[in-house]
ZAFI-405354 format. One record per residue (C-alpha): x, y, z; residue number from 1. Coordinates in steps of 0.1 Angstrom, whole numbers. Each point is the difference from the previous one (the first is absolute). Example, Ala and Ser with C-alpha at 12.3 -4.5 7.8 and 13.67 -1.06 7.14 Angstrom:
<numars>
<numar><X>123</X><Y>-45</Y><Z>78</Z><n>1</n></numar>
<numar><X>14</X><Y>34</Y><Z>-7</Z><n>2</n></numar>
</numars>
This chain:
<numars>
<numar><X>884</X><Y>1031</Y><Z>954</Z><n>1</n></numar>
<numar><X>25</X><Y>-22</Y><Z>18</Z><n>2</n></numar>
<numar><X>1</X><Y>3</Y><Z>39</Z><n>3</n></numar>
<numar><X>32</X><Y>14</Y><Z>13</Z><n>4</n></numar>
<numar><X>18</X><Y>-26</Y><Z>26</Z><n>5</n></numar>
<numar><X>20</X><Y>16</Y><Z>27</Z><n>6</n></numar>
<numar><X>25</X><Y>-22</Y><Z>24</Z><n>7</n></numar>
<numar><X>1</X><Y>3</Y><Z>37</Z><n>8</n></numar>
<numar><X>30</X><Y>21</Y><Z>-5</Z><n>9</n></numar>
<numar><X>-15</X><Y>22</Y><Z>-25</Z><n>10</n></numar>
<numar><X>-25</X><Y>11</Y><Z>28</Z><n>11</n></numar>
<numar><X>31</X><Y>11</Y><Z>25</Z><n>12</n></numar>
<numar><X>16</X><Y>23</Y><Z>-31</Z><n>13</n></numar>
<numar><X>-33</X><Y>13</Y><Z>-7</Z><n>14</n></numar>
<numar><X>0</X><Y>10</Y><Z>35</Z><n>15</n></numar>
<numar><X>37</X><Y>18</Y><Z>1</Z><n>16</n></numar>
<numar><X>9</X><Y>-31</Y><Z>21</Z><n>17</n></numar>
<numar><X>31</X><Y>-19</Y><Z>-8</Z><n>18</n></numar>
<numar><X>-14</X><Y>-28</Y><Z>-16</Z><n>19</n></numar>
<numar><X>29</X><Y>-27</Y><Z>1</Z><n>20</n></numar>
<numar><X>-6</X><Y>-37</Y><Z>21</Z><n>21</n></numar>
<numar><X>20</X><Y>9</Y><Z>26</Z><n>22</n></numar>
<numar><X>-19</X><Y>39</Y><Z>8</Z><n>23</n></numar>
<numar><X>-32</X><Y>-17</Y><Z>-8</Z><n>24</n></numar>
<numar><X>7</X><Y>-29</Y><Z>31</Z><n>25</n></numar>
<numar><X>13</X><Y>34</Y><Z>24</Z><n>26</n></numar>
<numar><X>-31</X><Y>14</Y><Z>-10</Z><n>27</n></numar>
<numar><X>-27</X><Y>-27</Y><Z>5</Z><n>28</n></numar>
<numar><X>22</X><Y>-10</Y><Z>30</Z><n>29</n></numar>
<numar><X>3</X><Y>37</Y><Z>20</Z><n>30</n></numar>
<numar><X>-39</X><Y>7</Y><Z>-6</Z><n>31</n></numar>
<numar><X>-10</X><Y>-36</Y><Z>7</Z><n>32</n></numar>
<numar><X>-29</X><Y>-8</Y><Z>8</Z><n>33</n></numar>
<numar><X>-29</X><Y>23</Y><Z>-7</Z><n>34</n></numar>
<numar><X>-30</X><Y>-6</Y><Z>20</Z><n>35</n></numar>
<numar><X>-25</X><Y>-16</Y><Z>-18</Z><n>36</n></numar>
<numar><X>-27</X><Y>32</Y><Z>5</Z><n>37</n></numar>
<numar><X>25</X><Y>24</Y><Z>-12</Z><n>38</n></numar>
<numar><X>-5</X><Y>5</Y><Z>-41</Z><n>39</n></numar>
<numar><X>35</X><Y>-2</Y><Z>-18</Z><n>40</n></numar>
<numar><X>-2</X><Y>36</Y><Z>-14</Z><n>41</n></numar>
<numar><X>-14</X><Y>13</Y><Z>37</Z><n>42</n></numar>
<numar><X>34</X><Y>-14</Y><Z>17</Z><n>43</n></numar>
<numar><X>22</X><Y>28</Y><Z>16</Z><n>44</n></numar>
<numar><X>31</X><Y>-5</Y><Z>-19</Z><n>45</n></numar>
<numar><X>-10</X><Y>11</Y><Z>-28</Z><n>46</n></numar>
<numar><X>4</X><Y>36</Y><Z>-19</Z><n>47</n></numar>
<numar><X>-33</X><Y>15</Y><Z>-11</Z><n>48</n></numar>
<numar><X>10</X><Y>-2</Y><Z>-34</Z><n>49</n></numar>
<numar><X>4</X><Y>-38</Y><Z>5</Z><n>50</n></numar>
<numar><X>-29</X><Y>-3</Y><Z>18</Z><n>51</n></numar>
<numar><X>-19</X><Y>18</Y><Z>-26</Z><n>52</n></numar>
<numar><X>17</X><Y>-25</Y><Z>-29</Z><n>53</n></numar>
<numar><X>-11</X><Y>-26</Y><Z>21</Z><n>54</n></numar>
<numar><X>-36</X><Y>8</Y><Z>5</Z><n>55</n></numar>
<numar><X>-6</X><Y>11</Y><Z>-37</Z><n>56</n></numar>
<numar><X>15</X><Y>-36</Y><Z>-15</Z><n>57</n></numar>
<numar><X>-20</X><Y>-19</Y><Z>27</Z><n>58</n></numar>
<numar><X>-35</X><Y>26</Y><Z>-9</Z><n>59</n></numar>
<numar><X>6</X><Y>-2</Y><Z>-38</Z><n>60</n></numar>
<numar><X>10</X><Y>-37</Y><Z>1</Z><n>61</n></numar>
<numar><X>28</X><Y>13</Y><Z>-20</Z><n>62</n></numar>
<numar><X>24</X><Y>-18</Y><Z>-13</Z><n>63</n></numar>
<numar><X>20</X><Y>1</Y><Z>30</Z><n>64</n></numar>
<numar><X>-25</X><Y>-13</Y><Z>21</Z><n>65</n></numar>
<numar><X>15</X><Y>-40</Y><Z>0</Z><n>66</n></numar>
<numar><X>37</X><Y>10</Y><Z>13</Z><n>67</n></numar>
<numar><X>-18</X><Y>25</Y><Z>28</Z><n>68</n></numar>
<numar><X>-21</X><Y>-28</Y><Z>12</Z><n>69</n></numar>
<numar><X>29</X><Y>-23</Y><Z>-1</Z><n>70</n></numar>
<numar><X>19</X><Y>27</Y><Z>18</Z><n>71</n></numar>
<numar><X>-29</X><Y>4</Y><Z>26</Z><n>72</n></numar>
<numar><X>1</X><Y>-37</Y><Z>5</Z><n>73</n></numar>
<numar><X>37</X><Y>-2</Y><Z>5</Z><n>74</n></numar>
<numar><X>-1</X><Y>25</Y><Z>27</Z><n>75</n></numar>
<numar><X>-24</X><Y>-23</Y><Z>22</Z><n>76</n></numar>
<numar><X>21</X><Y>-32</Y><Z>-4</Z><n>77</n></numar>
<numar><X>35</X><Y>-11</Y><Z>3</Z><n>78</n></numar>
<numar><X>3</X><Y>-9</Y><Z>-34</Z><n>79</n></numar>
<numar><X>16</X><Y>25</Y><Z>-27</Z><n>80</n></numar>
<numar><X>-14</X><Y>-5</Y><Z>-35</Z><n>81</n></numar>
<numar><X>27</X><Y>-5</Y><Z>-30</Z><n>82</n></numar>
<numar><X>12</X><Y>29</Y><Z>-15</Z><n>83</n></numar>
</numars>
């Protein structure tokens, strides 16, 4: 069974978040940075429904769990991820 690969991008649509380069940079940019103790699916800006998508691909190593740790990451540095 083949792996399914999802792109940064994927993971904002997934999320009902506009997932073009320029939303993506106001997005990482407005909720930039998250403190390092905070997990990514714990952070206030979320909607329970996101947070719970969150949690569950990070918990199930899911196939979404690459692009919500490269999210995570991108929310502690100053350096967006390509789309």
């Amino acid at each position: 069974m083949q792996e399914a690969h999802h792109h940064f991008s994927d993971l904002f649509a997934q999320l009902g978040l506009p997932d073009d380069p320029k939303s993506i940079a106001q997005f990482l940019a407005r909720h930039r940075p998250l403190a390092g103790d905070v997990r990514l699916p714990d952070a206030p800006f979320w909607s329970t429904a996101q947070a719970t998508f969150l949690k569950e691909a990070l918990l199930q190593d899911s196939d979404w769990a690459e692009p919500v740790d490269q999210l995570s990451e991108a929310l502690r540095d100053d350096e967006t991820p390509s789309a």
